[in-house]
N, C-alpha and C positions, 0 to 999 in steps of 0.2 A: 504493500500500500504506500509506504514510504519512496518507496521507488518510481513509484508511478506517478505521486503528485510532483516529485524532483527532475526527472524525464521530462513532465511539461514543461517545467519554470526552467529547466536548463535547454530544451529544444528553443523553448520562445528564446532565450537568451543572444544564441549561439545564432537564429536567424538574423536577428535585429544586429549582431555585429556582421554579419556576414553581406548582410544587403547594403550595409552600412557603403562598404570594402569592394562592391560589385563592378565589375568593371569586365565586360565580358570581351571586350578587345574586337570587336567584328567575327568572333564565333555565327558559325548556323549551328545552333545545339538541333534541330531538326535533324539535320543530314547528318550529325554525327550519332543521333537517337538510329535512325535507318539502317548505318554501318555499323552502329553493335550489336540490333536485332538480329542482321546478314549474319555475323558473326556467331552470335548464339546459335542460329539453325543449323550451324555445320557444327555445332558440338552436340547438339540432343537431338539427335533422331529416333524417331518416332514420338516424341511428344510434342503437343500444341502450345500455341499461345493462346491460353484465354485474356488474358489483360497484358497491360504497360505501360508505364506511366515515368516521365523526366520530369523531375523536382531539384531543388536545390535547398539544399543544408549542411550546415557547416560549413566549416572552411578549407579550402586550398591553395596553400602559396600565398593566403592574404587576401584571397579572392573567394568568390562563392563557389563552393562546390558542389559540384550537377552530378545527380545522379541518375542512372537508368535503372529501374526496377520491370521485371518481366514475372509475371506468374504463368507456368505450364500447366498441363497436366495432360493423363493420356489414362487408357481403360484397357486391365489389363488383368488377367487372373480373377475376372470375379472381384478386382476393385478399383476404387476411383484414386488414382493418385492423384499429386501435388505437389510440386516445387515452387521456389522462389528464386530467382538469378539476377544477382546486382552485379554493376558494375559502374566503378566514375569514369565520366566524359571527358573531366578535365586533363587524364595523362593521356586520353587518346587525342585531345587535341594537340598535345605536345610530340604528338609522330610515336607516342610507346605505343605497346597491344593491346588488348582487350582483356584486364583482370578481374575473370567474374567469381563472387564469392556465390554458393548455392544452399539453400535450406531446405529439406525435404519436410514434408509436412506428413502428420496422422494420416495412410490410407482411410478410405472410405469403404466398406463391405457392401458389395452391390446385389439387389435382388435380381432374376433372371432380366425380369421384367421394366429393372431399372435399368440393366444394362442394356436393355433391346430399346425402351426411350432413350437414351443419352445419342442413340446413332441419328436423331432425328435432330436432335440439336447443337447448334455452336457450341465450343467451348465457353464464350462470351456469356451466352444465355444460360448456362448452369453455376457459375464460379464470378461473384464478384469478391476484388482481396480490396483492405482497409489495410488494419493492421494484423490481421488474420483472413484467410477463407472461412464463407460464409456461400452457403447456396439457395440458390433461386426455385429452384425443381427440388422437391421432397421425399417423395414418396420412393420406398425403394431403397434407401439410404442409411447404410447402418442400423435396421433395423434390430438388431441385438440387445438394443440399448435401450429398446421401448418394451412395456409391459402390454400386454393383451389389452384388445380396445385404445390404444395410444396412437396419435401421431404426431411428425413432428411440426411445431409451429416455425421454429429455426432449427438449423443445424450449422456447427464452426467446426473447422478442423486447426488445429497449433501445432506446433513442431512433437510436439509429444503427447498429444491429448487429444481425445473429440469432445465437445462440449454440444448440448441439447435442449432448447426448451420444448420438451413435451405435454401437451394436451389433453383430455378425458375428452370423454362424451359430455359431460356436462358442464366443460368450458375452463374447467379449472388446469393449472397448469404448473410445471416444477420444471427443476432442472436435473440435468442426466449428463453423467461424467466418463470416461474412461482412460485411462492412461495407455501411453503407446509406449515401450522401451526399445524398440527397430523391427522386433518381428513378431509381438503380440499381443494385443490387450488383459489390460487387469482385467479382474471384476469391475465393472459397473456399478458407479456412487451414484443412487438415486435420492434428492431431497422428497419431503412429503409433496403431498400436491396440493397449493394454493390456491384462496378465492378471489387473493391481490391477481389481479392479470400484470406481466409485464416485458417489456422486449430489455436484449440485450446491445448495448451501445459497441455499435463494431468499432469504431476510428480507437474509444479507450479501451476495449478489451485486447486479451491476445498477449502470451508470452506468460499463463499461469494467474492471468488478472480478469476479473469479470466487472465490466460496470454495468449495474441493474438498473429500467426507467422503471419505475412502478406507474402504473396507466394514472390513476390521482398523480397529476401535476403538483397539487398542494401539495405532495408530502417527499416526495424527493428522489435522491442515487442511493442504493445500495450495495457497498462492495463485496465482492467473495473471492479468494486469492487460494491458489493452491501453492502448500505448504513441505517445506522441505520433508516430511516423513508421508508425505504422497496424498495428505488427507487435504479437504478444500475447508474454510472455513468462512464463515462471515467475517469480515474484519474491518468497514467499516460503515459510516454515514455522513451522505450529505446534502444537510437539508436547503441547500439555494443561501444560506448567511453563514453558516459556521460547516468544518468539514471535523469529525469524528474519528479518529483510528483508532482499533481493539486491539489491543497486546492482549498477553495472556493474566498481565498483572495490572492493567492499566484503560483505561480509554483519554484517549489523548488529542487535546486538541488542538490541531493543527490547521487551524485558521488563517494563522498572523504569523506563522514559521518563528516562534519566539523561542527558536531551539537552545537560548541563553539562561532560558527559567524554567523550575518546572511546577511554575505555576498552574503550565499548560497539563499536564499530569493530574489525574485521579485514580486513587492506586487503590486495586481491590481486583477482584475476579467476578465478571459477570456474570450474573447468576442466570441466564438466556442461553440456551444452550447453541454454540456457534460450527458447531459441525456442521456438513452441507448436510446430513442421514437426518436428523433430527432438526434441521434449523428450521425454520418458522418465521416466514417470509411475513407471514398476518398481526404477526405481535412484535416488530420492529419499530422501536421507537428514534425518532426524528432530533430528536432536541436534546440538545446537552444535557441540563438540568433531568431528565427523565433515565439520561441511561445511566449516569451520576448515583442517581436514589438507586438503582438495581445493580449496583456494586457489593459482593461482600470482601469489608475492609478491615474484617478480623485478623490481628496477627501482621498487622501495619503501623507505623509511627513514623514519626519527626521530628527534628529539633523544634522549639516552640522561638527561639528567639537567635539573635547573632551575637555571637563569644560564648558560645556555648560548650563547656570542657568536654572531653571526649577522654574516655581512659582506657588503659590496659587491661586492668582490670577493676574491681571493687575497690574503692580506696587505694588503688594503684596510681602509676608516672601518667600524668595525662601525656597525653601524644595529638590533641590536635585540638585547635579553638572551629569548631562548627559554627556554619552561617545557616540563618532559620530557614527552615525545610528540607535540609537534609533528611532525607528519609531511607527507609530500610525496613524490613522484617522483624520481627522479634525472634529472635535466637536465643535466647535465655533469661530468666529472670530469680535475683538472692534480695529478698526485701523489698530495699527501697529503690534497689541496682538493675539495670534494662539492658541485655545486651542487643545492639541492636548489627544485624549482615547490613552489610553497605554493599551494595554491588552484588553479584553473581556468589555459589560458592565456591566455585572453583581460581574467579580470579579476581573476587575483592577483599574487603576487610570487614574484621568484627571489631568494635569498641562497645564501650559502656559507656550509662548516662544513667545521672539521678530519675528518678520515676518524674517528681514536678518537674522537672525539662523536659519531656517529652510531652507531643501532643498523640494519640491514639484513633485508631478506626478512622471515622466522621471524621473526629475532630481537625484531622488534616485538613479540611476544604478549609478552616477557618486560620489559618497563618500562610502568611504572604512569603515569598522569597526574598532571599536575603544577598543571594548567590552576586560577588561582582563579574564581572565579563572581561573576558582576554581583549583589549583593545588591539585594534589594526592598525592599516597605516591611513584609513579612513576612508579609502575608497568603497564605492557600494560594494557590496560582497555576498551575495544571495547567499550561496550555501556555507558562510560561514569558512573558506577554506585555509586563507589569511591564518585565521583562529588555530584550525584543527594545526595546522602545520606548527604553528609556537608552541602547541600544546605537547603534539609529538614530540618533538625536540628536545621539549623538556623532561619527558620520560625517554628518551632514547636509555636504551640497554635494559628497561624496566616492560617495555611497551611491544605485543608480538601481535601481529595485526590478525583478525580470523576472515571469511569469508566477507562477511557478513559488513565487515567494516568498508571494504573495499569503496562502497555507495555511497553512506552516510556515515557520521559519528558523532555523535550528543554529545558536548562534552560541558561540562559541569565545574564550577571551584567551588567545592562543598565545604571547605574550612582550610585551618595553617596552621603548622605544625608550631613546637615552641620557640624554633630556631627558625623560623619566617616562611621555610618550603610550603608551598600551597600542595593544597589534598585534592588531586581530579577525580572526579569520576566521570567514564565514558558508554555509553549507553546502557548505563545500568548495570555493566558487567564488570570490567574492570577498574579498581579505585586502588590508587597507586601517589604516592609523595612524590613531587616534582626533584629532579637532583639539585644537590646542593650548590651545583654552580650556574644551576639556569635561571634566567631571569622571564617573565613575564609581567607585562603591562597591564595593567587594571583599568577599570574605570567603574563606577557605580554602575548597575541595572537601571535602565528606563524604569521609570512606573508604569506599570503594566493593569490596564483595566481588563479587571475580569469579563469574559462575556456572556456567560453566565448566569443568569438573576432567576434564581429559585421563585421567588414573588411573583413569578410574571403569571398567567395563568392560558392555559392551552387557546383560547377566544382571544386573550390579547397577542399573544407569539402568535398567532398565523393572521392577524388584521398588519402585523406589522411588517413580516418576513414569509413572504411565499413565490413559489414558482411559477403560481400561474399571474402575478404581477409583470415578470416578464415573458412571458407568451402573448400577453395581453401588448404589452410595448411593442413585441415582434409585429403581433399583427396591426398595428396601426401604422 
């Protein structure tokens, strides 16, 4: 999910420099579009072209970089394949070859009957690609994935998966999963089936990410992402003002990208159950404040204030002055003594805290952050990278980066030790003391307005913020 809001704000980015920079020199991008199709055809025989499309994103040499995208496919063994074949423009204008990158897609299992229509039609009129295939013609088409009396109302194919919204007789509708690993399908993830009607948004789906339209315009997106242990789950909401992400310990909201606080943070486990087998498309709630109350935030805490001692143990050597909301789990408790995990357990830290410094459960929504922020060199900096790099640097030889980081990283100044090293934590996992010869620059936290207001009640939040206010703009 995180990825996927980051991919937009970095796609817009990267175009807006890039057209900035355009300068196409008396190129015909036409005729070099013709000469890499030409090209293509002498590498893939026997597959078609259904689609192709030249676009420009990113950059090349300073300039905009163009690219050709080609979707194939061809009918073969009882299935519907799929490929993707890119290639930039820009070095074939420079007199080089034709470097095409190719992505095979999910086959498709075809019924006889499908495969006897498909000879009736274009490749064009069965396959349109976004940022996945998605087809036009139905019936016939992986039906594996459908239960008795089902059909399909869409069907997507992605590099590794077939995705489905399936149908009933009596209108209601869910979705239908399968995993592809090169030569076979899993079992088939089927969600319940819904009274919400709703399509899938092709341009943001695709790549393990689903964005859901529920037909009610008033009520919003909802996300479901397939998940590194194979399973899909709900993972977010977005109701047209504010956007929602579900961790496993959190809903978080990711609005205002205030990834400097974590204000934005309500830390608990949703008690909604977010698996695609069980999730429950009809009892999705929209608004912060509602998915907030359906947290449970047992066995959660915070620092309540800033200079707040941190120790070793019980009447133990403090080891670090915490800044308010530092939060964490409760990992143990001797009287009036709280130990609280900061971070992951495999690669953060445990301290203790008097019982009255800490805030509990609930009581987290009611203290502010405290946390100051690594200052830069001031330039805008959407993702914060300026930051992540001072930060790294400062744990160098401390700091081992996992997958996971590759994309994003949180990073946090949750308190300082007594000898001045600042204490990070970085998305929750790792919390580590900066070394003793690194310096980082501060600066106070903006004041951050929550967005949030408990008070408001369901008639005044949708008179104030709804989606179909802009449909209504559209169509005038």
């Amino acid at each position: 999910m995180l990825k996927r809001l980051l991919a937009l704000l970095f796609a817009l980015c990267l175009c807006l420099t890039a057209a900035a920079e355009e300068d196409e020199g008396g190129l015909n991008w036409d005729d070099l579009e013709d000469a890499a199709l030409a090209d293509l055809a002498g590498r893939v025989e026997g597959w078609q072209v259904a689609q192709s499309d030249t676009s420009g994103y990113g950059s090349y040499k300073g300039k905009l970089a163009v690219h050709t995208s080609v979707l194939l496919c061809r009918a073969a063994d009882g299935l519907l394949q799929m490929k993707e074949a890119e290639t930039l423009l820009n070095a074939a204008a420079e007199g080089e070859p034709f470097v095409w990158e190719e992505a095979l897609f999910a086959p498709v299992p075809l019924s006889p009957e499908a495969a006897e229509a498909l000879e009736t039609l274009s490749p064009g009129e069965l396959i349109l690609g976004e940022t996945w295939c998605w087809f036009a013609f139905l019936d016939g088409l992986a039906d594996f994935m459908l239960r008795e009396g089902e059909h399909w109302a869409a069907l997507y194919a992605g590099v590794d998966h077939l995705v489905g919204v399936a149908q009933d007789a009596e209108g209601r509708q869910g979705l239908r999963a399968a995993l592809w690993d090169g030569a076979a399908f899993g079992p088939v993830i089927a969600s319940p089936m819904w009274e919400r009607n709703f399509s899938v948004n092709k341009i943001h789906s695709g790549g393990g990410e689903l964005e859901i339209q529920t037909d009610d315009l008033s009520e919003g997106l909802v996300y479901v992402d397939l998940y590194e242990d194979g399973q899909w789950r709900w993972s977010g909401v977005n109701n047209g003002y504010a956007i929602y992400i579900l961790t496993d310990d959190a809903v978080v909201d990711s609005t205002w990208w205030m990834y400097d606080t974590n204000d934005v943070w309500h830390y608990g486990r949703l008690t909604l159950p977010r698996e695609l087998e069980v999730f429950d498309l009809d009892q999705v709630p929209f608004r912060g404040p509602e998915l907030v109350r359906l947290l449970d935030s047992e066995g959660w805490a915070c620092v309540r204030a800033d200079d707040t001692p941190m120790y070793a143990a019980p009447d133990g050597d403090v080891i670090a002055s915490c800044y308010a909301r530092a939060a964490g789990r409760v990992a143990g408790e001797e009287g009036e003594w709280v130990c609280l995990q900061l971070g992951s357990a495999e690669r953060g830290l445990q301290g203790w805290f008097r019982r009255e410094a800490l805030a509990f459960g609930p009581e987290t929504e009611e203290v502010r952050c405290g946390f100051p922020v690594i200052e830069t060199s001031g330039a805008f900096d959407p993702f914060g990278t300026e930051t992540t790099d001072a930060a790294l640097a400062a744990l160098e030889g401390m700091y081992e980066p996992t997958e996971a980081d590759e994309d994003w990283i949180w990073i946090w100044i949750i308190g300082r030790s007594p000898d001045g090293r600042f204490l990070l934590e970085l998305d929750q996992d790792l919390v580590a003391f900066t070394r003793p010869d690194a310096a980082l620059k501060t600066c106070p936290q903006e004041e951050y307005e929550m967005p949030l207001d408990f008070s408001m009640t369901d008639e005044e939040w949708a008179a104030e913020f709804s989606w179909e206010d802009d449909y209504e703009d559209e169509e005038e």
